[in-house]
N, C-alpha and C positions, 0 to 999 in steps of 0.2 A: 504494500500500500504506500509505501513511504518515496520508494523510487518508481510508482508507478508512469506518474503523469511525465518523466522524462522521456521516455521512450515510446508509452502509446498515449498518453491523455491526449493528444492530437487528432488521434483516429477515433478516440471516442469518442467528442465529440462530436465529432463529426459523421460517426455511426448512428449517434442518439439524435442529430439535425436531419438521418434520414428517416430514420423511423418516424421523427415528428410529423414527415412529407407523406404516411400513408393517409391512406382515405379516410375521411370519416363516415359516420355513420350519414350525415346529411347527403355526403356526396354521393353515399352509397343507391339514398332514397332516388337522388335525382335520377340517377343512373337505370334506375327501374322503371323509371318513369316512361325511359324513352321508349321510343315508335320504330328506330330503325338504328342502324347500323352509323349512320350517319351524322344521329342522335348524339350516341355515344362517340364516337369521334368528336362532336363537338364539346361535348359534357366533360371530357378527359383535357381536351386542351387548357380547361381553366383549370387543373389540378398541377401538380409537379411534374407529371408529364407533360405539357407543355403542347407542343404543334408536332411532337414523334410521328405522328401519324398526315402532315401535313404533303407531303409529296407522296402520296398512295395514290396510283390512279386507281379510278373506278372501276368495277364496282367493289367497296369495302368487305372482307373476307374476315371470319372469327378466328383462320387461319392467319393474317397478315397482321390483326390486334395481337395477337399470342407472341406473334416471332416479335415484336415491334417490342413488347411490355417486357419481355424477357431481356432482347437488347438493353433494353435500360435500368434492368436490375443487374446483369453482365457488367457495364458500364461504370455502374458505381461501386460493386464488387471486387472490380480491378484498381478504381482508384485506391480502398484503401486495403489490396492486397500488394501494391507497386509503393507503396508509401513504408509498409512496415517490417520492422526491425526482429529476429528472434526473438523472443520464443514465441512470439505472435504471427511470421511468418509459415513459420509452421503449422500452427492454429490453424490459421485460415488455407493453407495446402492441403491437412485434414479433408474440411468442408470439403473440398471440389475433390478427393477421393472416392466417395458414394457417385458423383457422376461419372465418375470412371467405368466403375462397377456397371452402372446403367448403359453407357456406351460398351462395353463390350457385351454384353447380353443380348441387348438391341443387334450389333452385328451379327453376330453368332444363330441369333434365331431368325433374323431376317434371311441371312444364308442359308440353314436348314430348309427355307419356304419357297428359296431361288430368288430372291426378289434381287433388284437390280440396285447393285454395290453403290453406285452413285449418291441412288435417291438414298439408300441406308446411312450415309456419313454425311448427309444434309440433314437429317432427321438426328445426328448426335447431338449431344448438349457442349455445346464450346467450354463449358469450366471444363468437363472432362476429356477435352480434346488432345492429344498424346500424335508425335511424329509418326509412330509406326502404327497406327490404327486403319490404314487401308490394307496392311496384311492379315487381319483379324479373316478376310472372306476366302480366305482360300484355305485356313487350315480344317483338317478332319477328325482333329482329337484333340484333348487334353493335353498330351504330351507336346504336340507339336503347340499350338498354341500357345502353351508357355515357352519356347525353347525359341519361338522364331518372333515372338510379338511382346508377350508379356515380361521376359524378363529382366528386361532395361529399364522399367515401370516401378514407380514407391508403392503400388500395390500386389509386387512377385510374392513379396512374402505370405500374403491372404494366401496364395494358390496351393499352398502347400496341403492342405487336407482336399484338394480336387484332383491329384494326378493319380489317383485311384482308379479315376472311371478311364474309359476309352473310347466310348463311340461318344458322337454329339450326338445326340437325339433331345428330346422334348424332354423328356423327364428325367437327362441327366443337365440338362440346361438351366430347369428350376433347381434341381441340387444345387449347380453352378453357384445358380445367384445365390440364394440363400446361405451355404457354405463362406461367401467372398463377403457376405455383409454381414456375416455373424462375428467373421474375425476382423472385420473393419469396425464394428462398435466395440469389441472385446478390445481391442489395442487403441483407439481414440480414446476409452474411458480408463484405461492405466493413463494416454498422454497424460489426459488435465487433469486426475488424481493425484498418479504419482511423480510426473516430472515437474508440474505447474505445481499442482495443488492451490490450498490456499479458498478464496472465494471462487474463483474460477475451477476448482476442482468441487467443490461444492454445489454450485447455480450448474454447472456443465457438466457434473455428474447425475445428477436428478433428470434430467433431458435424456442424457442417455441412456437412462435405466428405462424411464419412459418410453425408449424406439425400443431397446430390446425387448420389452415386455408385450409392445404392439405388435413386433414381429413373432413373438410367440406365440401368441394370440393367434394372426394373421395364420401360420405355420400348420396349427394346429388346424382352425377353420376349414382351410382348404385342401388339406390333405385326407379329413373324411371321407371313407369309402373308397378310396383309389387305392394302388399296389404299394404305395409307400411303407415299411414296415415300423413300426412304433420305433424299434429301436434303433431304426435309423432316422425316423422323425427328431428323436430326442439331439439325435448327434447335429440336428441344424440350429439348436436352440441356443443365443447368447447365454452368457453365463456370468450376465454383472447387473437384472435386473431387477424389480423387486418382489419378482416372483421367484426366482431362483434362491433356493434351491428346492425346497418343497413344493411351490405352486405347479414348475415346473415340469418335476417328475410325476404328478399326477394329470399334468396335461396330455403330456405323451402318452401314459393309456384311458386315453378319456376317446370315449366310444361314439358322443353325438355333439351336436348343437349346446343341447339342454347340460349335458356334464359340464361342459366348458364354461358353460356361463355360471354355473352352477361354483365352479372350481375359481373362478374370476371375482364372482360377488362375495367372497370371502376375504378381500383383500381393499379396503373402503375406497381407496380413491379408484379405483374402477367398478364399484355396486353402480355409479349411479349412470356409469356407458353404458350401460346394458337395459338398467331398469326402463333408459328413455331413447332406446331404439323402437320404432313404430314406422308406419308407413310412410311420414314423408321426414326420417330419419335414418340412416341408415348408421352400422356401426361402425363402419368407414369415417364418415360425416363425425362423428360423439370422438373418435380419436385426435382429429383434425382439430376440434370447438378444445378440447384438452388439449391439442400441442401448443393452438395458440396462446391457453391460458398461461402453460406454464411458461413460454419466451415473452408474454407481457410482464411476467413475475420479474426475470432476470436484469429488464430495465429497472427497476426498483432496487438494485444495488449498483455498488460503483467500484471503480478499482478490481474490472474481474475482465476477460475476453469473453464471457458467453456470451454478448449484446452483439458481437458480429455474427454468430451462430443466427441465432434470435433473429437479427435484422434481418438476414436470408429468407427464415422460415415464415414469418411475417409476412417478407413480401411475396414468396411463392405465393403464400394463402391470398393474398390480395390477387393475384395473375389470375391464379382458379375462379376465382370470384367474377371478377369483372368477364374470365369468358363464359361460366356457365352464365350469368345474365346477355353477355353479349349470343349466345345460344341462344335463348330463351328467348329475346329479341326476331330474332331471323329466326324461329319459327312458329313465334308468334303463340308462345306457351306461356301468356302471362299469368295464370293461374300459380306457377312453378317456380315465378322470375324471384320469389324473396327467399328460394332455397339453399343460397348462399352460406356460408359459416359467417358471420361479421365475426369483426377482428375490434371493434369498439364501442 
């Protein structure tokens, strides 16, 4: 705390100036309001995003809002990842490793379906853009995939519990992922623990207990009924969350829906995702309304790096927002348009 503000009180400020710049709730209203597409273009201009969307020719696309809103979370992302000093560079290099993860997934399953390599590395997410990512489409395995693409990359080390498998197929693909993001929140959550510590081990370890618990959750849901075996279901489950280590192990042999939720409401700060998933909520949706709550938390302390985490996830949730309404819009499902998560 004492030699914080030398090295990053600069960036936090200036993190906490962008957070200031999401939307409000008023802005949100207006934005519902609208009729068209064009609406919204206009609606956005008066907020922080500015005229982003001013040289779009017509006709405006909920695909062109997306790439446009993303740019400009990109944008600012870079500024204070190009501005900052250790141990916070690395922090924020963390962050843009989960899109790593998602860019090679994306490739790998796009290739298993044949789809054309071009349009698959336009659909990548630029934080996780890496030089050797157009040889991701021609590999046929695990092995070679790591040996020819992966292992230049600060994510080689995830791969090490995936050179197991050998065919790519569909259902060593969701291993894949699963496997790569259980040991990317298992070693982000020793970073700010144990290298950082401090408040930022604190505020940023409670975040990440929270994904891995979402992802076990998530894990468990969707693997019902299919070939997966429990006990290699358990082998995808992080193991720094605060479900772990008992919630855990009774997830993995948890037979349905009802178990699960059953095994979950036993654990308070998630009774109440579940008690109030209903039709026009989903448990998706109640995870989302909790991530936000708890990166609006970590603004309320100071002297910590979780607030760039935070800022990110913030304004994801603001992107999703503004396009399911700009959806909702172009097809004219205003019954729908206030299904959004507000963020205030």
């Amino acid at each position: 705390m004492l030699y914080f503000n030398v090295n990053d009180g600069f960036l936090e400020a200036i993190a906490r100036g962008f957070k200031a710049s999401l939307l409000t709730s008023t802005q949100y209203l207006n934005l519902t309001q609208c009729e068209s597409l064009e609406d919204i273009k206009l609606q956005l201009s008066a907020t922080d995003y500015g005229n982003f969307l001013a040289n779009e020719p017509p006709p405006l696309t909920t695909a062109v809002i997306n790439e446009r809103c993303t740019e400009h979370l990109i944008k600012e992302f870079n500024y204070l990842r190009n501005a900052s000093v250790p141990p916070l560079s690395k922090f924020l290099d963390y962050i843009t490793y989960s899109y790593m993860i998602d860019n090679i997934v994306l490739l790998i399953t796009g290739t298993l379906h044949e789809r054309d390599t071009n349009e698959l590395l336009d659909k990548c997410h630029p934080l996780g853009w890496f030089t050797s990512m157009p040889a991701l489409c021609v590999a046929t395995s695990v092995q070679e995939l790591y040996s020819l693409v992966i292992v230049d990359t600060p994510i080689a080390p995830y791969f090490k519990n995936c050179l197991s498998s050998h065919d790519l197929d569909e259902m060593n693909v969701e291993i894949i992922r699963n496997t790569l993001f259980k040991s990317y929140i298992e070693d982000f959550y020793r970073f700010v623990t144990e290298e950082i510590g401090g408040d930022t081990g604190e505020v940023m370890g409670e975040i990440l207990q929270f994904e891995a618990d979402r992802r076990v959750i998530n894990i468990t849901i969707n693997s019902l009924g299919t070939e997966l075996p429990k006990e290699d279901r358990l082998k995808l489950y992080p193991t720094c969350g605060r479900l772990y280590p008992e919630g855990v192990y009774k997830l993995a042999r948890a037979e349905d829906y009802e178990s699960v939720k059953a095994i979950c409401e036993q654990y308070s700060m998630y009774r109440s995702l579940f008690d109030t998933v209903g039709s026009d909520r989903t448990l998706e949706d109640r995870f989302f309304e909790y991530e936000v709550h708890l990166n609006k938390l970590s603004f309320q302390r100071q002297f910590h790096y979780a607030i760039f985490y935070s800022f990110m996830k913030l304004k994801e949730q603001e992107i999703r927002n503004i396009l399911w309404i700009s959806e909702c819009v172009q097809q004219a499902q205003t019954e729908r348009i206030g299904a959004y998560v507000p963020i205030f």
